[in-house]
Each structure stands twice: as structure tokens, then as C-alpha cells.
DRENVEX-937253 format. One line per 3 residues: number of its first residue (from 1); their letters; for each residue x, y, z of N, C-alpha, C. Coordinates in steps of 0.1 Angstrom, whole numbers. Atoms other than C-alpha are relative to their C-alpha. Layout:
N
NUM = a = X Y Z X Y Z X Y Z  ...
END
This chain:
395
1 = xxx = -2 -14 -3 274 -236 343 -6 8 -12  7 -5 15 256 -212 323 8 13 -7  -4 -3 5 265 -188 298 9 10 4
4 = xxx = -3 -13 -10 270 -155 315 10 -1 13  -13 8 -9 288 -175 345 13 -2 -6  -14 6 11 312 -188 320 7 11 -2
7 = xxx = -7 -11 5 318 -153 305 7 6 13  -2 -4 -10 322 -141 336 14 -4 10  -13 7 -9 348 -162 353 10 5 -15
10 = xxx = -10 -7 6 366 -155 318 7 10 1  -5 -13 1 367 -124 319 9 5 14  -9 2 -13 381 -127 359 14 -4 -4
13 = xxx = -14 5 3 408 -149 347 6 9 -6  -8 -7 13 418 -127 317 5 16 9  -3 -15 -9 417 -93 341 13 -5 11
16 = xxx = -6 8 -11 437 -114 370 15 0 -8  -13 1 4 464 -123 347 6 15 -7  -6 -14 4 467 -88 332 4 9 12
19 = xxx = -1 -7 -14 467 -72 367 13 -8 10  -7 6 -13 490 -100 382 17 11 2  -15 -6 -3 522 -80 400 10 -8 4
22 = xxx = -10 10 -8 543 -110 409 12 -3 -12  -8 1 9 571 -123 392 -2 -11 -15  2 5 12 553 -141 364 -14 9 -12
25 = xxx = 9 -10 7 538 -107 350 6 3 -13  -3 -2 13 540 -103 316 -4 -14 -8  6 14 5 527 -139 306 -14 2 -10
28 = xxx = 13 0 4 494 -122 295 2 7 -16  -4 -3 12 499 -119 260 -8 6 -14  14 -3 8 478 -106 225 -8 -9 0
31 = xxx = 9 8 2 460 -136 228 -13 7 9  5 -6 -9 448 -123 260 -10 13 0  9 -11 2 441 -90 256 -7 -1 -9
34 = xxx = 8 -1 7 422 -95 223 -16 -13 6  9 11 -7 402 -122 249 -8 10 9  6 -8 -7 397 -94 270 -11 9 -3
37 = xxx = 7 -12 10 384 -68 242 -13 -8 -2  12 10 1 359 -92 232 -11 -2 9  14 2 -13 342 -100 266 0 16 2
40 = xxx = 3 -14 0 347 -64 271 -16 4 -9  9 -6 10 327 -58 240 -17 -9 1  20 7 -1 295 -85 249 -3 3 10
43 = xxx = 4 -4 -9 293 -72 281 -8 16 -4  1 -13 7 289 -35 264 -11 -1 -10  3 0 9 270 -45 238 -22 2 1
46 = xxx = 13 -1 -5 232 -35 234 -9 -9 1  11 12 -4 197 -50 239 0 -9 -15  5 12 12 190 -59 205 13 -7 0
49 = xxx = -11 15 -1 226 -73 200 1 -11 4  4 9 -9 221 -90 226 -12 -11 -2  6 11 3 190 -106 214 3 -4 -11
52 = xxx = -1 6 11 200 -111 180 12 -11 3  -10 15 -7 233 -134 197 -12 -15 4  4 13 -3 210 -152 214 -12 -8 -13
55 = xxx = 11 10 11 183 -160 187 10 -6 -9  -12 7 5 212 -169 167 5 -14 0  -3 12 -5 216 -194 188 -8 -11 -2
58 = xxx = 12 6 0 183 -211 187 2 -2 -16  -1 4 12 191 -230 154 -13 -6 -6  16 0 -1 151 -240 157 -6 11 -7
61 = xxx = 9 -15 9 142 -208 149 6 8 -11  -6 -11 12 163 -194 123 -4 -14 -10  2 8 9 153 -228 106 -16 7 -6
64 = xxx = 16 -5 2 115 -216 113 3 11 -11  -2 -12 8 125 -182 98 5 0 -14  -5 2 12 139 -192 66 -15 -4 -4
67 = xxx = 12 8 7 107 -216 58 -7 9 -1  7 -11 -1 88 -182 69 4 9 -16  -1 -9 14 107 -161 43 -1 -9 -8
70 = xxx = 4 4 11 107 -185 17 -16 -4 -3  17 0 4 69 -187 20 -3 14 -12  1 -11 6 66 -152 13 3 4 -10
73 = xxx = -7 -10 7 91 -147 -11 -2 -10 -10  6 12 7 73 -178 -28 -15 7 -5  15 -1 1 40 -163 -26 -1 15 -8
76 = xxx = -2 -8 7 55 -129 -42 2 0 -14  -3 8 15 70 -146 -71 -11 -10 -4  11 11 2 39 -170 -75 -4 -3 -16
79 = xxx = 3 0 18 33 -160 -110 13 -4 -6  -8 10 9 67 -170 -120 5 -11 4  -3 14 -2 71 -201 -102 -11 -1 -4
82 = xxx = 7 8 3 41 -214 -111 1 0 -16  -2 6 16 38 -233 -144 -9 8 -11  12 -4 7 4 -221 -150 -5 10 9
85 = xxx = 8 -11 -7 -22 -194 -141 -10 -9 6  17 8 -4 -56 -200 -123 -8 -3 -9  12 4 11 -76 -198 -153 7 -16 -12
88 = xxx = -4 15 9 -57 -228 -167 -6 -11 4  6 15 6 -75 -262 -177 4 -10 -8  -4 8 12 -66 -294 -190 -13 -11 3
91 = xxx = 14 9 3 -98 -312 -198 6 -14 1  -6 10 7 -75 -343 -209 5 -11 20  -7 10 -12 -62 -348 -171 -6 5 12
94 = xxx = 5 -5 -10 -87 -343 -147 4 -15 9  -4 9 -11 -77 -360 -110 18 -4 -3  -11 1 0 -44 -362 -123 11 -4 12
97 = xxx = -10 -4 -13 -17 -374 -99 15 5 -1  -16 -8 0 21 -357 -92 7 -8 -9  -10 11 6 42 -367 -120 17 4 12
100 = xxx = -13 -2 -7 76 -374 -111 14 2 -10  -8 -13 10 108 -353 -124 12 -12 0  -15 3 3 140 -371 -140 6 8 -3
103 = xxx = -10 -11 -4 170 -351 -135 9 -4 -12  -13 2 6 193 -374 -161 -6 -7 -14  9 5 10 183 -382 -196 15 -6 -10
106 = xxx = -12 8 10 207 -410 -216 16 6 8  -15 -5 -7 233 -397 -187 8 14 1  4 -12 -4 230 -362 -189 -10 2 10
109 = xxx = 12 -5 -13 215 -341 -166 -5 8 -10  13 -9 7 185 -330 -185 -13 -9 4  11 7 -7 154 -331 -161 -11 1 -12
112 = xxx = 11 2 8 120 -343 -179 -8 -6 4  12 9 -9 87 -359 -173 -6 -9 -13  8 11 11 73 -389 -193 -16 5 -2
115 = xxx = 18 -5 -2 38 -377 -208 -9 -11 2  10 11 -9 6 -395 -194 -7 -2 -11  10 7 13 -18 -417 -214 -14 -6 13
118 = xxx = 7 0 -2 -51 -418 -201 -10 -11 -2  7 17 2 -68 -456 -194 -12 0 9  8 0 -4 -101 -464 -186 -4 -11 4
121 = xxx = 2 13 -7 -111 -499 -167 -12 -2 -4  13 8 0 -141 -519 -173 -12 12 14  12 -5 -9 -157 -500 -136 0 18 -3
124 = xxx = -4 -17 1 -150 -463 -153 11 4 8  -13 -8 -8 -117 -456 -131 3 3 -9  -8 -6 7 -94 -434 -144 14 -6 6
127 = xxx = -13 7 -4 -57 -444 -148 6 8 -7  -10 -5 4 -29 -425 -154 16 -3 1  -15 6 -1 3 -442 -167 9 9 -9
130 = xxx = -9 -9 7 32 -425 -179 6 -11 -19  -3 7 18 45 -433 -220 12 5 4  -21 -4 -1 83 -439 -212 2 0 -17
133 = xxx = -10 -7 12 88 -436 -253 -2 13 -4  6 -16 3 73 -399 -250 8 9 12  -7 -11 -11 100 -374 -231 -6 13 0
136 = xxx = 5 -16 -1 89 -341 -223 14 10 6  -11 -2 -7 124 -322 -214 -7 13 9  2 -13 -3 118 -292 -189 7 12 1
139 = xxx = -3 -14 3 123 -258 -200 3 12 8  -3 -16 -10 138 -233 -174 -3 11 -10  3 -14 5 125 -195 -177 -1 -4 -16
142 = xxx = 5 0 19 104 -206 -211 -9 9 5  14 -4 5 74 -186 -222 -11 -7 -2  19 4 -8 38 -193 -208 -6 4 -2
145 = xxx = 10 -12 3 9 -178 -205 2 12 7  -3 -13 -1 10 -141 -198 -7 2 15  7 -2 -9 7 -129 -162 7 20 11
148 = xxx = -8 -15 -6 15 -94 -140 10 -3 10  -10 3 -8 43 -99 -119 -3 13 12  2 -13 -11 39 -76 -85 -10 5 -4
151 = xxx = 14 -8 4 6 -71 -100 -2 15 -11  0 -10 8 21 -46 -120 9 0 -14  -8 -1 9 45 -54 -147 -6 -17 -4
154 = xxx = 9 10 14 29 -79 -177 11 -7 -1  -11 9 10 50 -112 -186 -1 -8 0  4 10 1 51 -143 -200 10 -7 6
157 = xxx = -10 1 -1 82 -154 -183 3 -13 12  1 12 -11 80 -192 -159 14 -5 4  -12 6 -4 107 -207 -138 -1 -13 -12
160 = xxx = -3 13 9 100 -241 -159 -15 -3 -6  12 3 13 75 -251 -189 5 -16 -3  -7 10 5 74 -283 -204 -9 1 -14
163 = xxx = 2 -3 13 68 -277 -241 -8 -10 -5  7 17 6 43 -301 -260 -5 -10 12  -1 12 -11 31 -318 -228 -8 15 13
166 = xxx = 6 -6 -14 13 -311 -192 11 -1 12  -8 10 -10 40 -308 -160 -10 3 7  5 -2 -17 20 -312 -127 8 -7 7
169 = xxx = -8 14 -5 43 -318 -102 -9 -4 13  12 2 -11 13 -317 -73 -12 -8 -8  9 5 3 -12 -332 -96 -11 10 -7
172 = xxx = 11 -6 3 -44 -315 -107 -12 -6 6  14 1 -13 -81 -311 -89 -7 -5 -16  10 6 7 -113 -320 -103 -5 7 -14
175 = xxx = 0 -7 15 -114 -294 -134 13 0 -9  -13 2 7 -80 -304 -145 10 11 1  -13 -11 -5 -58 -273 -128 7 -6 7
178 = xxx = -10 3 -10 -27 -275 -115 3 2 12  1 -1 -17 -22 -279 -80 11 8 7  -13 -7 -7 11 -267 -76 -1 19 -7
181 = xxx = -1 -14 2 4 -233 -94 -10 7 10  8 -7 -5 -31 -228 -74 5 1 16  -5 3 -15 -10 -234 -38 5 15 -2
184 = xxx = -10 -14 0 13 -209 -47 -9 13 -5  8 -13 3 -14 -183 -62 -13 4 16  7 -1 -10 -34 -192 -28 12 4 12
187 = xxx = -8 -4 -8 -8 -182 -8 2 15 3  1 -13 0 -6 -151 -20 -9 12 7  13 -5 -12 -41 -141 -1 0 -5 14
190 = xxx = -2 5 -14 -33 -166 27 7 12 9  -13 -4 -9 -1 -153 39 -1 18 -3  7 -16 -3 -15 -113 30 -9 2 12
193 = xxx = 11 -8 -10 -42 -114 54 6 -2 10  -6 5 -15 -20 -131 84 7 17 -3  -8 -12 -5 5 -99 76 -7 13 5
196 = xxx = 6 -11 -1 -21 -74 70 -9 -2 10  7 4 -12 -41 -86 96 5 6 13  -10 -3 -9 -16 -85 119 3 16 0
199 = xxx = -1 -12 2 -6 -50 112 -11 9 5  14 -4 -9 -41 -39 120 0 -3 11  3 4 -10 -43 -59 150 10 11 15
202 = xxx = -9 -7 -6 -9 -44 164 -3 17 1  6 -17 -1 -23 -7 154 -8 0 13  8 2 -13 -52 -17 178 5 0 10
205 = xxx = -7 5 -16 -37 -32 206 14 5 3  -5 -4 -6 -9 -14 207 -1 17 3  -1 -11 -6 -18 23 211 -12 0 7
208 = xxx = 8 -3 -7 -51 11 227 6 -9 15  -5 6 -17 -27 -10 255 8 7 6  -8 -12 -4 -6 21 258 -7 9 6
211 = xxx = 6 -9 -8 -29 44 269 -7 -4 5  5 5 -12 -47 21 288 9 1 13  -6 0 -13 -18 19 312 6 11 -2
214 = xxx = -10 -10 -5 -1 48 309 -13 10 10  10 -7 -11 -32 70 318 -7 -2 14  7 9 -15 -50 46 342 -14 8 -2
217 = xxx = 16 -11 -6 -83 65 360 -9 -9 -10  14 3 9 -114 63 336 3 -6 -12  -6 1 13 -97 56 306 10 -14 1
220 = xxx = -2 11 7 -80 26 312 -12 -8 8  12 1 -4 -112 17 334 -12 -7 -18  10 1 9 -133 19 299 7 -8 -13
223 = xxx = -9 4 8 -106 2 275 1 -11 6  4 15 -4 -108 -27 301 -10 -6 -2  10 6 4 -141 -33 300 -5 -1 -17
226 = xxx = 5 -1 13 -143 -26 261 8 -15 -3  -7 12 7 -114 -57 256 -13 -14 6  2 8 -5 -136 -79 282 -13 -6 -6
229 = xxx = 15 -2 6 -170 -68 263 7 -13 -14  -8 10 11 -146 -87 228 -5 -7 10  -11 11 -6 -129 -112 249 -10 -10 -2
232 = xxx = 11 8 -9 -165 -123 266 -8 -9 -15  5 5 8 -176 -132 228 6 -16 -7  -12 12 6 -163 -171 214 2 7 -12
235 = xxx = -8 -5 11 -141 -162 186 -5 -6 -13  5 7 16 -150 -187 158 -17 4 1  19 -9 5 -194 -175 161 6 12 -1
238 = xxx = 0 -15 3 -181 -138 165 3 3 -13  -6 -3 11 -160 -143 133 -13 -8 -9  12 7 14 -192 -164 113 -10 11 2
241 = xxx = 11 -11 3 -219 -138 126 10 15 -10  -5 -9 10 -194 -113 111 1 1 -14  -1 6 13 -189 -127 79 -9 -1 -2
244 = xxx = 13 7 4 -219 -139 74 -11 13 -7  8 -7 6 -233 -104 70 11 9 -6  -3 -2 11 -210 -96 41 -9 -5 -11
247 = xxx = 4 1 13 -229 -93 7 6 -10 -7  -8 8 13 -222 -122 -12 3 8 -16  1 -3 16 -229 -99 -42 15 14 -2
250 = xxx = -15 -10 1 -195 -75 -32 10 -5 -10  -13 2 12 -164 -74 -56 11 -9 11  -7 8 -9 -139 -100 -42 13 10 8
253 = xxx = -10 -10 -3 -115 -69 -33 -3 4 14  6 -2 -12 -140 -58 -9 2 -10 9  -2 11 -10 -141 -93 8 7 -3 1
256 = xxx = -13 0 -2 -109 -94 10 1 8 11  -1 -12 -8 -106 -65 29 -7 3 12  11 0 -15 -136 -69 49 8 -10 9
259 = xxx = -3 9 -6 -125 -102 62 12 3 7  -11 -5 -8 -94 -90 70 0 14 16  0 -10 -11 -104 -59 89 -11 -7 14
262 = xxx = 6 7 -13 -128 -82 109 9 -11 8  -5 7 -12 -102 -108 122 10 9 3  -10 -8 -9 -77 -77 133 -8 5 10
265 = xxx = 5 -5 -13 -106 -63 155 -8 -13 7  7 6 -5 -116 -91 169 17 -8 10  -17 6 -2 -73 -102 178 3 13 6
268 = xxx = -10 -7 -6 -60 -73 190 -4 1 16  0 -3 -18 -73 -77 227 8 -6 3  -12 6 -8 -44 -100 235 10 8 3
271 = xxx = -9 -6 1 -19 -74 229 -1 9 9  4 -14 -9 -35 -45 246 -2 -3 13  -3 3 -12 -39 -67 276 13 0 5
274 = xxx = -15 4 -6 -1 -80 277 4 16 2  -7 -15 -2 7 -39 268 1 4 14  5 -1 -10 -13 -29 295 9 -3 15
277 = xxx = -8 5 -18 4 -46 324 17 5 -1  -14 -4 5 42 -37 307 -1 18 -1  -8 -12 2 37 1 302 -8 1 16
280 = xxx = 6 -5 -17 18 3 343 16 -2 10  -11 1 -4 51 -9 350 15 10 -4  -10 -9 4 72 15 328 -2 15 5
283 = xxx = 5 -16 -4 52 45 336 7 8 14  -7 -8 -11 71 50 369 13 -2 2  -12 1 -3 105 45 359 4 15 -6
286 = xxx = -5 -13 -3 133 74 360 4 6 -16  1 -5 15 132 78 319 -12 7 -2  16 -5 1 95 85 320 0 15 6
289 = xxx = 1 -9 -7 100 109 349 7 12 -5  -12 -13 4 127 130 332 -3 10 -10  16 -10 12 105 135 297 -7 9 5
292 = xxx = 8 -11 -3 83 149 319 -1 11 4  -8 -14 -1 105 174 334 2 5 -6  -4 -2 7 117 176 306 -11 9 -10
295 = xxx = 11 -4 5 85 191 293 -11 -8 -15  -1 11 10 79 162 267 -15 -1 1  19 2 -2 37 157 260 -1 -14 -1
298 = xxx = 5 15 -1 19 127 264 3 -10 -7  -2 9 14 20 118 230 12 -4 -2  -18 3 3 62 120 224 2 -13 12
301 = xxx = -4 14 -11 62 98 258 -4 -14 -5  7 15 0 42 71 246 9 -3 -15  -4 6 14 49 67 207 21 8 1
304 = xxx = -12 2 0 87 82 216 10 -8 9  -3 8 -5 93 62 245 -5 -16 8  6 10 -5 71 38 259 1 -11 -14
307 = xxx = 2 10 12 61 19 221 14 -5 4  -12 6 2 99 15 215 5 -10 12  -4 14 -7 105 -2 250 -5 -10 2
310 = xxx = 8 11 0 80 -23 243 1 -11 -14  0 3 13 88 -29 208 4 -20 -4  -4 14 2 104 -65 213 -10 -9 5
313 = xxx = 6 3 -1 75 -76 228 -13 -1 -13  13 -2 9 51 -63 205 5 -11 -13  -4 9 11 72 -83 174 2 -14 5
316 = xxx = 2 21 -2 69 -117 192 -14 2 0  14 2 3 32 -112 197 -5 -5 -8  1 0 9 32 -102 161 3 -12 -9
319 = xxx = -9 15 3 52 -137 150 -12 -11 5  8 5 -6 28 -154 173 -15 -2 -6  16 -7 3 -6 -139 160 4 -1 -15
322 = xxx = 4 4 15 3 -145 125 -9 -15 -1  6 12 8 -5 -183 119 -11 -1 7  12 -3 -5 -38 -177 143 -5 7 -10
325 = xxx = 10 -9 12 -50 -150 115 3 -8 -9  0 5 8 -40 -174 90 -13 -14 -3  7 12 -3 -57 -204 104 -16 7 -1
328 = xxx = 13 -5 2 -86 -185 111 -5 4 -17  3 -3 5 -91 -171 78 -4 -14 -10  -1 11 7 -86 -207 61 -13 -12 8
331 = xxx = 10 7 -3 -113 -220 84 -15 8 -2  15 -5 5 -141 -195 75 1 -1 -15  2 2 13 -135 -196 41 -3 -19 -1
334 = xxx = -3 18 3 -133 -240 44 -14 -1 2  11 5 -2 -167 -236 60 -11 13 -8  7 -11 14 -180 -209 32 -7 13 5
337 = xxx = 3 -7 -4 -180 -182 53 8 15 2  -10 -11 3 -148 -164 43 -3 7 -13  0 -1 19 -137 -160 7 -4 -5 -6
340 = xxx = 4 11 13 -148 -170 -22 3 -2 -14  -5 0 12 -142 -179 -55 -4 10 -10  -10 1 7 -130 -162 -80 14 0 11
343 = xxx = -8 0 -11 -107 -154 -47 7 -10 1  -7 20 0 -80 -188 -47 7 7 16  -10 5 -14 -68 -191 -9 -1 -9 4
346 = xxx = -1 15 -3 -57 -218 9 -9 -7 7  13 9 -8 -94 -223 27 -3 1 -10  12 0 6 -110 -217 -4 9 -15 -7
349 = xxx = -6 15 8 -90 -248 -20 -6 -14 7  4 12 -9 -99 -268 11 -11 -6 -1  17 5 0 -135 -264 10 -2 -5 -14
352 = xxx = 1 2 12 -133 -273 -29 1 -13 0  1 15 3 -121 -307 -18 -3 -6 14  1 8 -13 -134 -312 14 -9 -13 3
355 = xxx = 5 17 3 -154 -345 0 10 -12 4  -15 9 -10 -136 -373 24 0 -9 -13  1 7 13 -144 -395 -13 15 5 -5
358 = xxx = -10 -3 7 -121 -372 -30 10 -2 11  -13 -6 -8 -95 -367 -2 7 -18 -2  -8 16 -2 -94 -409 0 7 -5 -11
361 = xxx = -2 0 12 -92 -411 -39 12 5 -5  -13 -13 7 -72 -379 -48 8 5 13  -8 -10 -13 -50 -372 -16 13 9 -6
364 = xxx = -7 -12 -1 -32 -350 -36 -6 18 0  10 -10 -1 -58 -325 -37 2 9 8  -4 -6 -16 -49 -318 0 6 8 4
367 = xxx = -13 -9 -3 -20 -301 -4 1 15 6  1 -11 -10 -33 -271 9 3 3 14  3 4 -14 -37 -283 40 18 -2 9
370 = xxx = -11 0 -2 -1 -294 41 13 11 1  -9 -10 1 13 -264 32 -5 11 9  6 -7 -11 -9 -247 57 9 -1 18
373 = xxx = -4 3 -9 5 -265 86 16 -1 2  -17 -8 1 43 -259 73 2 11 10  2 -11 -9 38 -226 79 -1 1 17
376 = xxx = 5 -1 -19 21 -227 115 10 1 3  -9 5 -10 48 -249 127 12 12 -4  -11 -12 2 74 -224 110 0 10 10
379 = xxx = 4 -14 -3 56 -196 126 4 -2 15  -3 4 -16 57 -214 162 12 3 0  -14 2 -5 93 -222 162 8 15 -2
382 = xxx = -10 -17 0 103 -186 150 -10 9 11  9 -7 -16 75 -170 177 11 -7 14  -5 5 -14 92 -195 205 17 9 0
385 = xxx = -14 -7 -1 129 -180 194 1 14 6  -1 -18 -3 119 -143 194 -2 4 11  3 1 -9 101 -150 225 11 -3 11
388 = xxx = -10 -4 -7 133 -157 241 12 5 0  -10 -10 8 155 -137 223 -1 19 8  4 -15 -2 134 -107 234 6 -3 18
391 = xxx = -5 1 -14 147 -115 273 13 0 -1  -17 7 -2 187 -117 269 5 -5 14  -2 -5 -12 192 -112 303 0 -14 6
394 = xx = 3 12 -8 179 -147 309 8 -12 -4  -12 8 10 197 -182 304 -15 -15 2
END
């Protein structure tokens, strides 16, 4: 039986026994009525309530959504979780692999890392074994090298240092940086362009899928053929001929910015299509009609009523259409057609080790890649939630 059934028959029983006139009236007790109030109250209760119950439910996606915000709120703080900056080098431990953290020292909990001693083999390998009589303890919130926090406030201030000593706990690439600081500083441009992307895209596609259907005639006539004129282009050549004629010799701020504004106009026809068919359908209900009595302009109809009933649609899109601008941007930059360096994102890391040598050698290198596909899947399972969160109505 499903949910609503269920409620349903409750709430019969619970009315039945409060209404019964026979001689076992009065049986319905506070249990009851506060049984009643309750279904009373989810019956009553609004749209969003209503979706936020059900997404609630979907323990899938509020998992997704955590791994989501702690990306973000990883990729904000980046300068003080990470150990080191970009410009950091250790000549001493290039290829380096992940050391590994002890938590208990002589039976205490005091975590630390054995420092590495650096052996070379008869065929030139490199070897990296740890010196168990050399501890390194780790230093919560020590002083590092100096960096801006929110880009705006100067400090030297790291979740953890290890004093006299190298920690990597990802390893280091082929100039001897840390892997686990450059993920988290590449994140920071990753997971900006998916938002800011998005945000543009949604500007697009949603006041040009609104007044595609609300007006109709010529006008959504010429907004169709303009999405179909996009659409009709493949997406990965549209986005390399675009890129491609960016100035390599621009400030990386610019190409930032470029790249970004080219995958929002090339994304927002999905949106403006779905709009499209959702406001042709709202435009002739008896809210619409009343604004207009009401003497209400075009504009207040659309951005005061139509956007908002669409609004739950539009933020699944938005959920949806992030890890697509993410992905995308991590595959023009992999194939040197996005960002570039000085620029650290998580394609520009890729393409740095996209030598299958290195990747079989150093597979910690990779980790971009892994932390790439976190996300997505994050992004899916919180898209599939909201996506039926935004329907209550359904079971």
C-alpha cells in the first residue's frame, strides 16, 4: 500500500472513532486526537514541505548532498586545508607516493609520519622507504606558508604541518608538489565554473523558455529555431572551435571567464526547451487569468508568477547540469583546449599526467580524476532526489 493510502485510511480510522455515536464513544483519546492533528497537518501542509518530506526520505540523496557540500566547503577553505600552496616544491621527493598517517605514538594518540629516505637501484628507480627512527609528529592549525583566505584576508594559518619534514598524504607529481594541496586548489576553479556556469545557463534558458511559451506567435516561432540552430551543432567541436579562438596570450582571469561564458551558452537550450512546454501549459490556468484582470504586465506574470511555479523544476535541471559543466570543462582543458597553467583545475592536472607511463608508475597522480567522478556521482544521486522531490504528489 502506498504512502498516501496509508495516510489516508489513518486518518478514516482516527475521524470514525472520534465521530463514533454508539455506546463505546469516548474511547478516542489524546493519543488520538494528536493522531488526528498531525495527518490533519501533512495533508495541509505546502508544496515545498511536501517535497522537502519526501527528499528526506531518499537517504541516497541527502548522502549525495552532503559529499556535494563538503566539496564546496572544501574547495572554499582549500588554502587552509591544504598543507602547501601551488608554488610549493620539493626537489628531494619527486614521484613521491602517499605517506601513511599514525594516529598512536608509544600509546598515545599523537598522529605522525615516518620521514622518507630516498634509494636509488642499480636500473635508476626511485625508491621511497620510510626511516621508522625519524618521527615527524603532525601539527594541527601550525604556521605555513602565507596564503589569502576567501581571496581576501592574508594568513599563514594550515589545518596540519609537519615541522622538519614533507607530509603528502596523496603523494607528489613530477616537480615534487603536493597532490593533496593541488586537488583541493583545483577544485576551487572546477567546482566555480559548474556553479557559475550554471547560473548563466539558467539566466539563459530560463527567461528565454518563458517567453518562448508564454507569448507563442513569432517569438516563440524564432527562439525555437534559434535553440535548434545550437542544438543542431555536436557539443564537444562547438566547445573546441570556441576555445580554440581564445588568445593564448590573455590573463588567465580572462580565460576563466571566457570558458565559462562559452559552456553556459552553449547548455542552456535544454532548459528553455523543458520551460517551454511547462509554461504553454501554465499560461492558461485560472492564476494567469486573474493577473490579467487583475491588470498585472507581462513582465510581473512571468518573473512574479510563472518563474516561481516553475522554480522546482528549474533547481533539478540546475543539480543535473552541474557535473555536465564540470565534466566538460575538465575535458577541454585535458585536451589543451580549456585552461591553462598558471590556472590549477582538475583538467589541467589531468592533462599534466595524461602519460599512460606515468599513470602505470605513479597512479597516484590520478587523483584528479577520482575526485572528479566523486562529485558526478554525488551530483547524480542529489539530481535523481530533487527530481522526485520536485513531484510530491507522486509515490
Amino acid at each position: 500500500m502506498s504512502d498516501i493510502k496509508k495516510r489516508s485510511k489513518d486518518l478514516f480510522e482516527v475521524y470514525e472513532k472520534l465521530t463514533d455515536t454508539d455506546e463505546d464513544f469516548g474511547q478516542a483519546g489524546p493519543a488520538d486526537l494528536a493522531t488526528a492533528k498531525s495527518l490533519e497537518a501533512s495533508y495541509a501542509a505546502s508544496q515545498w514541505r511536501l517535497m522537502w518530506r519526501k527528499f528526506v526520505c531518499n537517504k541516497v540523496a541527502i548522502v549525495g548532498g552532503i559529499i556535494v557540500l563538503l566539496y564546496y566547503l572544501s574547495a572554499l577553505f582549500a588554502g587552509f586545508l591544504a598543507p602547501y600552496t601551488l608554488s610549493t616544491r620539493f626537489g628531494r621527493y619527486i614521484y613521491m607516493p602517499p605517506q601513511r598517517v599514525h594516529f598512536f605514538n608509544d600509546g598515545k594518540f599523537q598522529p605522525f609520519v615516518y620521514s622518507v629516505t630516498l634509494t636509488i637501484d642499480e636500473n635508476l628507480r626511485k625508491f621511497y622507504e620510510p626511516d621508522l627512527t625519524k618521527k615527524m609528529p603532525i601539527r594541527f592549525f601550525g604556521r605555513g606558508e602565507p596564503y589569502k583566505l576567501f581571496g581576501l584576508i592574508e594568513t599563514d594559518m594550515h589545518l596540519f604541518q609537519a615541522p622538519g619534514g614533507i607530509i603528502s598524504l596523496l603523494g607528489t607529481d613530477r616537480q615534487g608538489r603536493d597532490m593533496l594541496s593541488r586537488v583541493l586548489y583545483g577544485s576551487q576553479i572546477s567546482l566555480s565554473i559548474g556553479l557559475v556556469g550554471v547560473l548563466l545557463s539558467l539566466f539563459f534558458g530560463t527567461v528565454l523558455g518563458d517567453v518562448s511559451g508564454y507569448y507563442g506567435g513569432w517569438v516563440d516561432d524564432f527562439i525555437q529555431r534559434l535553440i535548434e540552430l545550437v542544438r543542431s551543432f555536436p557539443a564537444i567541436p562547438l566547445w573546441m572551435a570556441l576555445t580554440a579562438a581564445v588568445p593564448p596570450h590573455w590573463p588567465p582571469l580572462w580565460t576563466y571567464f571566457t570558458i565559462t561564458l562559452i559552456l553556459s551558452l552553449v547548455t542552456w537550450t535544454w532548459l528553455a526547451r523543458q520551460l517551454r512546454g511547462k509554461v504553454v501549459a501554465l499560461r492558461n490556468e485560472d492564476f494567469i487569468l486573474a493577473a490579467k484582470l487583475a491588470g498585472a504586465s507581462d513582465t510581473r506574470i512571468i518573473f512574479k508568477h510563472i518563474i516561481p511555479a516553475t522554480l522546482g523544476h528549474i533547481i533539478v535541471v540546475a543539480t543535473l547540469a552541474m557535473p555536465a559543466m564540470i565534466l566538460a570543462e575538465a575535458a577541454l582543458s585535458f585536451l589543451g583546449l580549456g585552461l591553462r597553467p598558471p590556472i590549477t583545475s582538475w583538467g589541467v592536472l589531468l592533462k599534466e599526467v595524461q602519460n599512460i607511463q606515468s599513470i602505470a608508475l605513479y597512479p597516484w597522480v590520478f587523483t584528479p580524476a577520482a575526485a572528479i567522478v566523486i562529485v558526478i556521482i554525488a551530483f547524480s544521486f542529489l539530481g535523481d532526489g530533487l527530481r522526485d522531490a520536485a513531484d510530491p504528489y507522486t509515490v
